[in-house]
N, C-alpha and C positions, 0 to 999 in steps of 0.2 A: 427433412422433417424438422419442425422447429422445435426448441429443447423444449416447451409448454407444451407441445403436442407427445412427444415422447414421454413425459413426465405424465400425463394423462392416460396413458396407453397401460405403461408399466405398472402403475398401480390399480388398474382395474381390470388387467391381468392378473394380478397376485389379492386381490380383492376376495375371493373364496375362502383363505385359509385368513381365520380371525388373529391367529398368533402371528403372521407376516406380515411387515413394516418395512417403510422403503422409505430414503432420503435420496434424491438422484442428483442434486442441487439445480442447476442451470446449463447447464451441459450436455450434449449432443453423444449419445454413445451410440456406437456400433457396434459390431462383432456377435457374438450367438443372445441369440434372446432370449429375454429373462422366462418368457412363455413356455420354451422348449425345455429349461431348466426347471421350472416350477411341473411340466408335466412329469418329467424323469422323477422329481421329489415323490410325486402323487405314486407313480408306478415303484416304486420301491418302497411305499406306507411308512416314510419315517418320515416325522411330524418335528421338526426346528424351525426358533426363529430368527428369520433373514435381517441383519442391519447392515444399513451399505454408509458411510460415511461421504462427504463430499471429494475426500481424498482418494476415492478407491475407483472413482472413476475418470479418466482421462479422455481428452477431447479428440473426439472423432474415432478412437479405439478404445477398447478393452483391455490393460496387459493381459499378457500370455498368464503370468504368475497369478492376478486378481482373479481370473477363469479356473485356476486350480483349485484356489483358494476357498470358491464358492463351492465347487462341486464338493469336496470334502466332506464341507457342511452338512450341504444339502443328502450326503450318501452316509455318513455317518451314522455306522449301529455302536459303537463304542459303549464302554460299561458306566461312563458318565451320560450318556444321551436314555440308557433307560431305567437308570437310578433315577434320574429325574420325571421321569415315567413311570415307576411305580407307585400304586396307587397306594399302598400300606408308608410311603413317605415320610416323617414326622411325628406320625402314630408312636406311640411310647407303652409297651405291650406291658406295663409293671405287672400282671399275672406271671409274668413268668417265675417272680420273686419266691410263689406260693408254689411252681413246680420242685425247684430247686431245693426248698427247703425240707420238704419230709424227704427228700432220698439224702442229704447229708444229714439226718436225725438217724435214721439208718443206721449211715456211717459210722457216726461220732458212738451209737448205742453197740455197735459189733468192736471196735476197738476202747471205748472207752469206760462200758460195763461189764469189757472179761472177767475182772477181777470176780464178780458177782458167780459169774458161772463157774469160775474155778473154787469158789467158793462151796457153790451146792457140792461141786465132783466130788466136797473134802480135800480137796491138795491143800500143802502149804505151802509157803513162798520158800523155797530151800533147794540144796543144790540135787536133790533126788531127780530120778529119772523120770517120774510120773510128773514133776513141775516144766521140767525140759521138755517133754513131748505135748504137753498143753500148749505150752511156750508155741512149740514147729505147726502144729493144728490151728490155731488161730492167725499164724501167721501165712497162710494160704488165701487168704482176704488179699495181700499183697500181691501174692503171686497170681491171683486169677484175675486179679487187678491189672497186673503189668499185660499178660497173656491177651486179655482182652481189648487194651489200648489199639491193638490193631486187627486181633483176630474178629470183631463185630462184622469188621468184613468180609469173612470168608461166612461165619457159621451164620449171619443174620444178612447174608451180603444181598439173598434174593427181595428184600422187604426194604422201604425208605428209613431215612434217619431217622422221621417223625416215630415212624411203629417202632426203630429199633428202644426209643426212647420206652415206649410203655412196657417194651421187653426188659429194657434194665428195673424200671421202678417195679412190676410185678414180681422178676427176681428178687430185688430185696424186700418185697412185703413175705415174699415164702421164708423167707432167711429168717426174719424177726418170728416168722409164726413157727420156724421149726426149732427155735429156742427158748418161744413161750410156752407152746403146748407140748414138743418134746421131750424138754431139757428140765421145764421147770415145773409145768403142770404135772406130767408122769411121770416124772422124777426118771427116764431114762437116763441113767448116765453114764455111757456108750461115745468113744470117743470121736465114733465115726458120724453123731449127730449135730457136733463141733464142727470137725470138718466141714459137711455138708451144709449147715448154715454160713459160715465165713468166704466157703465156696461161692455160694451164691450171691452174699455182699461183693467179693470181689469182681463175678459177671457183672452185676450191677451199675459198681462205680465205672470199673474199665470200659462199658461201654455208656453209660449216661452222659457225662460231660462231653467228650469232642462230638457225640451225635446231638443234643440240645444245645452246645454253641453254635454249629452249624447251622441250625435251623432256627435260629433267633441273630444270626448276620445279615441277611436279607433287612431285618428292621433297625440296623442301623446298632452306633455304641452304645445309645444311652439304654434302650433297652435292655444291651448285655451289660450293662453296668446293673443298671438295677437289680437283674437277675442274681450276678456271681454274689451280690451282698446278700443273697440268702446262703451261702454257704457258713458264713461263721454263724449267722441265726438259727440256722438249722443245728448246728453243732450243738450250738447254747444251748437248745431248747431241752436235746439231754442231759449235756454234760452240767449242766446249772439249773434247769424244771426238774429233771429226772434228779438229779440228787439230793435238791431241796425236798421232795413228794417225799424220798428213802430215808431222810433224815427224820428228828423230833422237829413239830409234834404228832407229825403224820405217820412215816415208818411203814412207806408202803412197800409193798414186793417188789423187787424188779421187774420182775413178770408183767406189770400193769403198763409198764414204760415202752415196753415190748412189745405189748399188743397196740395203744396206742400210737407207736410209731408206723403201724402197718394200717389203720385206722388210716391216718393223716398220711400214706402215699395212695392211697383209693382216692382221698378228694384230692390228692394233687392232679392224679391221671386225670377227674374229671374237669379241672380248672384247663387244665392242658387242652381237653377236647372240646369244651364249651364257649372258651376265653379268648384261647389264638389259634388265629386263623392259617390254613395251610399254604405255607409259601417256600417252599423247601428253597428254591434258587432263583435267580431272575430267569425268566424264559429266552433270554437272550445269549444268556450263558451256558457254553456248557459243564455238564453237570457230574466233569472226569471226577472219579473218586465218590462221587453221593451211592452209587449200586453199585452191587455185584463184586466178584473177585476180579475180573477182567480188568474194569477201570479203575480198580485200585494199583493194578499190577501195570496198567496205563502210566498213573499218578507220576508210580517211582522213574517207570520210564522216561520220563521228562523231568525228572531231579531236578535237573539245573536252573529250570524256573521258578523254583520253590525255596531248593535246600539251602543254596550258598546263602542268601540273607539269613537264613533259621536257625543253622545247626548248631551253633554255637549257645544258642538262650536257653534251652531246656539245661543246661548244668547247671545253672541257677537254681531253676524249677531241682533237681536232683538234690543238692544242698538241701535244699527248704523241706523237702519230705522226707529225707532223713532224719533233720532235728525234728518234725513234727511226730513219725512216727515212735521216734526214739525216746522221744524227751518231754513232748508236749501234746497229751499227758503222760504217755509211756512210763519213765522209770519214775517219775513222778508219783503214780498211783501205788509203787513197791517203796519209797520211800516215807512214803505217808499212808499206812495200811493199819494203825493200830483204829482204837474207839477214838479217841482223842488226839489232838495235836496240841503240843505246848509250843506257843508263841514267845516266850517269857514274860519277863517281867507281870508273873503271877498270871497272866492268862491262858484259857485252854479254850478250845471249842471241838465238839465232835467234828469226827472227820469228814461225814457228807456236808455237814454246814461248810467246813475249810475249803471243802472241792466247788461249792459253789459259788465263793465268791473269787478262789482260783478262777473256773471257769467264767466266771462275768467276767474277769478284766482278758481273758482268753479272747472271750468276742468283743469288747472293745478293741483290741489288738487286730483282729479279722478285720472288722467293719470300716476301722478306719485306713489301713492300709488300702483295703481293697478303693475306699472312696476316694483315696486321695493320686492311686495310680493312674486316673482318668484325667488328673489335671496341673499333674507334675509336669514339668519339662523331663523329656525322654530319655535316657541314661541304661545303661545296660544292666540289666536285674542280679547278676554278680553282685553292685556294687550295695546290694540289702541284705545279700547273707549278711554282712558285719552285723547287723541286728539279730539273726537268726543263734547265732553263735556267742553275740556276747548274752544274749538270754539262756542259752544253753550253760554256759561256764558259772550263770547264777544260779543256777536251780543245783548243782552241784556242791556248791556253797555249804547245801543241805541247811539253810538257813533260812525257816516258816516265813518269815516276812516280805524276803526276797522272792518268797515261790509266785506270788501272781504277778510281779513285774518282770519274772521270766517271761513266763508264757505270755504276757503282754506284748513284751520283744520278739521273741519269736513268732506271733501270730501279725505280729505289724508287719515282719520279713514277708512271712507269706500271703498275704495281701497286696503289698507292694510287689511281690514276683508275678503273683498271679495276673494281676490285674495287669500289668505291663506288659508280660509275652501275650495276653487275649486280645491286647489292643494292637500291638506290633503285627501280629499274623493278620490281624484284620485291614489294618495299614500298610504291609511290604509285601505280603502274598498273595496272588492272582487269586482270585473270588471262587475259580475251576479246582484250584488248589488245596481248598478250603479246610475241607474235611482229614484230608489225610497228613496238613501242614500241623491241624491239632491234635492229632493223631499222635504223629512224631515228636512232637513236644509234650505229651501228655506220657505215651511210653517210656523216653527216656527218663523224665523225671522220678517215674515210678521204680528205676534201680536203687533209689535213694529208702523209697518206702520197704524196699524188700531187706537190703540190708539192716534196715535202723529196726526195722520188726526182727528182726530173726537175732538181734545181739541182746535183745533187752533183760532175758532174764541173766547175758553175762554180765553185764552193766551194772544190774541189779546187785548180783554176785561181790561184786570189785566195791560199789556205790556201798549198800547197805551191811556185807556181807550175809555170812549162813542165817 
């Protein structure tokens, strides 16, 4: 057969499939035809495109190695052949921004408006026993925090990540409502309706984040980028809205802040359900660790595809919630607790106005960390505690001017942490691995949170004394 005739053959063989492209140069090939090969493609439904170079074919044979070569290809389900195959590709889901942000409003209002409820209870900031067991009750936000980094699995294990997601945001609207209309509308105040709200912010957090990163990996980094940058927005929105509404000229209740935080996680759930679309995992993948207790208990089972890259970045993540819960706002808000704060040099300002421009350079600190972890060269998140830390040894200072370029520092550390290990797990860990790689990184870091909560009114003690 003359090479023109061959060369006519093979391409109207391969003529059906519009993404198949063939160069065969001048050259007479033999050996398995490309026909038999293009049916094999069809009978396996997986759809690449063929390029042959004029080098790949040799005269009067085939190598043995270029017939490998091809079939690979052509048999290829690999996790790159149907990334490129998903249809949601490129799509850039920025709704998720508006999920993200009323459940860390939440957050930021259960750890960062205590003060407020300790307030209605009557306590004072002192070394009594009724300030100390407020102190342990609010700090169970921590603990159900930590508890849930992996228990979602077990107690939520029968439902997807997606539902587990409306199961944490629902928890925390109950939390806000059983501190609004509980604590503060009817004035119960019952230590065990503390608990029970903090309780349920900490189901909340511990299970919201590793289940809505999971389910926004499917659409790629930028959309988890956009996303985690509602986290310091969310924060802001009370720790800097909500103090601003409490201060003059306004002087509204906490209580209003509280309901509206629960407000604004109803339209998140429904952004959630309306906005993006359901794509829990590629269908190609399997989906070890997304359900149930079994395939979680799978997960661990295969450690060694996951863990040895991982284990080591969540200390980082540890550090960074420490000072956060410690520090930023933590002993902060006991250090600066009068009506006014004296700046010097003849200046004063009340103290909700002070916390909210604290709290603005807070989310500056947030936003830009988190933005810039996406496009930093890669380095191991250890190396941003120094930021976490030197913001910490300022706020100590106990020096007003220095207090919002602390938490500036601080919040830039955990941005930069954050953002770092979400992209790392997304880049070194098997896609099957997903959920319970951020699991494991979200858990450990959370020892950081329990600690720094549970020392703060010692701190406080040492920091401000009786």
């Amino acid at each position: 057969m003359t090479p023109e005739k061959e060369k006519a053959k093979f391409e109207s063989e391969t003529s059906p499939a519009p993404s198949t492209s063939a160069s065969t140069g001048s050259k007479e090939v033999d050996g398995p035809s490309p026909s038999n090969l293009s049916s094999t493609f069809e009978a396996e439904g997986v759809r690449r495109n063929l390029v042959f170079d004029n080098e790949s074919l040799e005269e009067g044979t085939l190598a043995s190695s270029s017939q490998g070569a091809l079939a690979a290809v052509l048999l290829d389900t690999s996790e790159e052949a149907s990334e490129v195959s998903t249809p949601s590709e490129g799509r850039v889901y920025w709704e998720a921004f508006f999920v993200v942000l009323p459940l860390f409003s939440g957050y930021a209002a259960l750890f960062g408006l205590q003060h407020s409820i300790k307030t209605a209870f009557g306590l004072k900031d002192d070394k009594s026993s009724a300030s100390h067991d407020f102190g342990v009750a609010v700090s169970v936000l921590y603990m159900f925090n930590l508890v849930f980094r992996f228990a979602h699995n077990i107690f939520f294990g029968c439902i997807s990540p997606r539902a587990r997601v409306y199961v944490s945001m629902t928890a925390m609207m109950l939390s806000m409502l059983v501190i609004a209309v509980c604590i503060m509308i009817l004035e119960s105040h019952r230590l065990c309706w503390v608990v029970l709200a903090y309780s349920l912010g900490g189901v909340a957090v511990g299970s919201f984040e590793s289940n809505l990163l999971a389910c926004l990996t499917p659409f790629g980094h930028r959309t988890k980028h956009i996303a985690i940058l509602g986290i310091p927005v969310g924060v802001t929105m009370v720790l800097v809205g909500g103090f601003f509404l409490m201060g003059p000229p306004f002087e509204l209740p906490a209580t209003l802040v509280y309901l509206g935080v629960a407000v604004g996680l109803l339209l998140g759930m429904l952004v959630l359900a309306l906005c993006i679309p359901v794509l829990e995992s590629d269908p190609s993948i399997p989906t070890k660790g997304q359900l149930g207790l079994r395939k979680f208990v799978e997960d661990f089972g295969q450690w060694r595809s996951w863990l040895p890259q991982l284990w080591h970045y969540p200390f980082a993540t540890m550090v960074d919630m420490f000072t956060l819960s410690c520090f930023s706002p933590g002993v902060a808000l006991y250090i600066y607790d009068q009506k006014t704060v004296d700046l010097g040099f003849g200046m004063t300002l009340q103290t909700p106005t002070f916390f909210a421009a604290y709290n603005t350079t807070n989310m500056m600190g947030g936003l830009l960390g988190r933005y810039m972890s996406y496009s930093l060269k890669p380095r191991h998140p250890l190396v941003y505690t120094v930021l976490n830390l030197t913001g910490v040894l300022l706020l100590l200072t106990r020096v007003p001017l220095l207090a919002p370029l602390s938490t500036f520092l601080v919040m830039l550390g955990d941005g930069l942490i954050y953002g770092t290990v979400s992209k790392y797990v997304d880049t070194a860990v098997p896609k099957e691995f997903n959920l319970t790689a951020l699991s494991y990184w979200l858990f450990i870091g959370d020892f950081g949170s329990i600690f720094g909560s549970n020392i703060i009114s010692y701190v406080r003690d040492w920091v401000v004394g009786s």
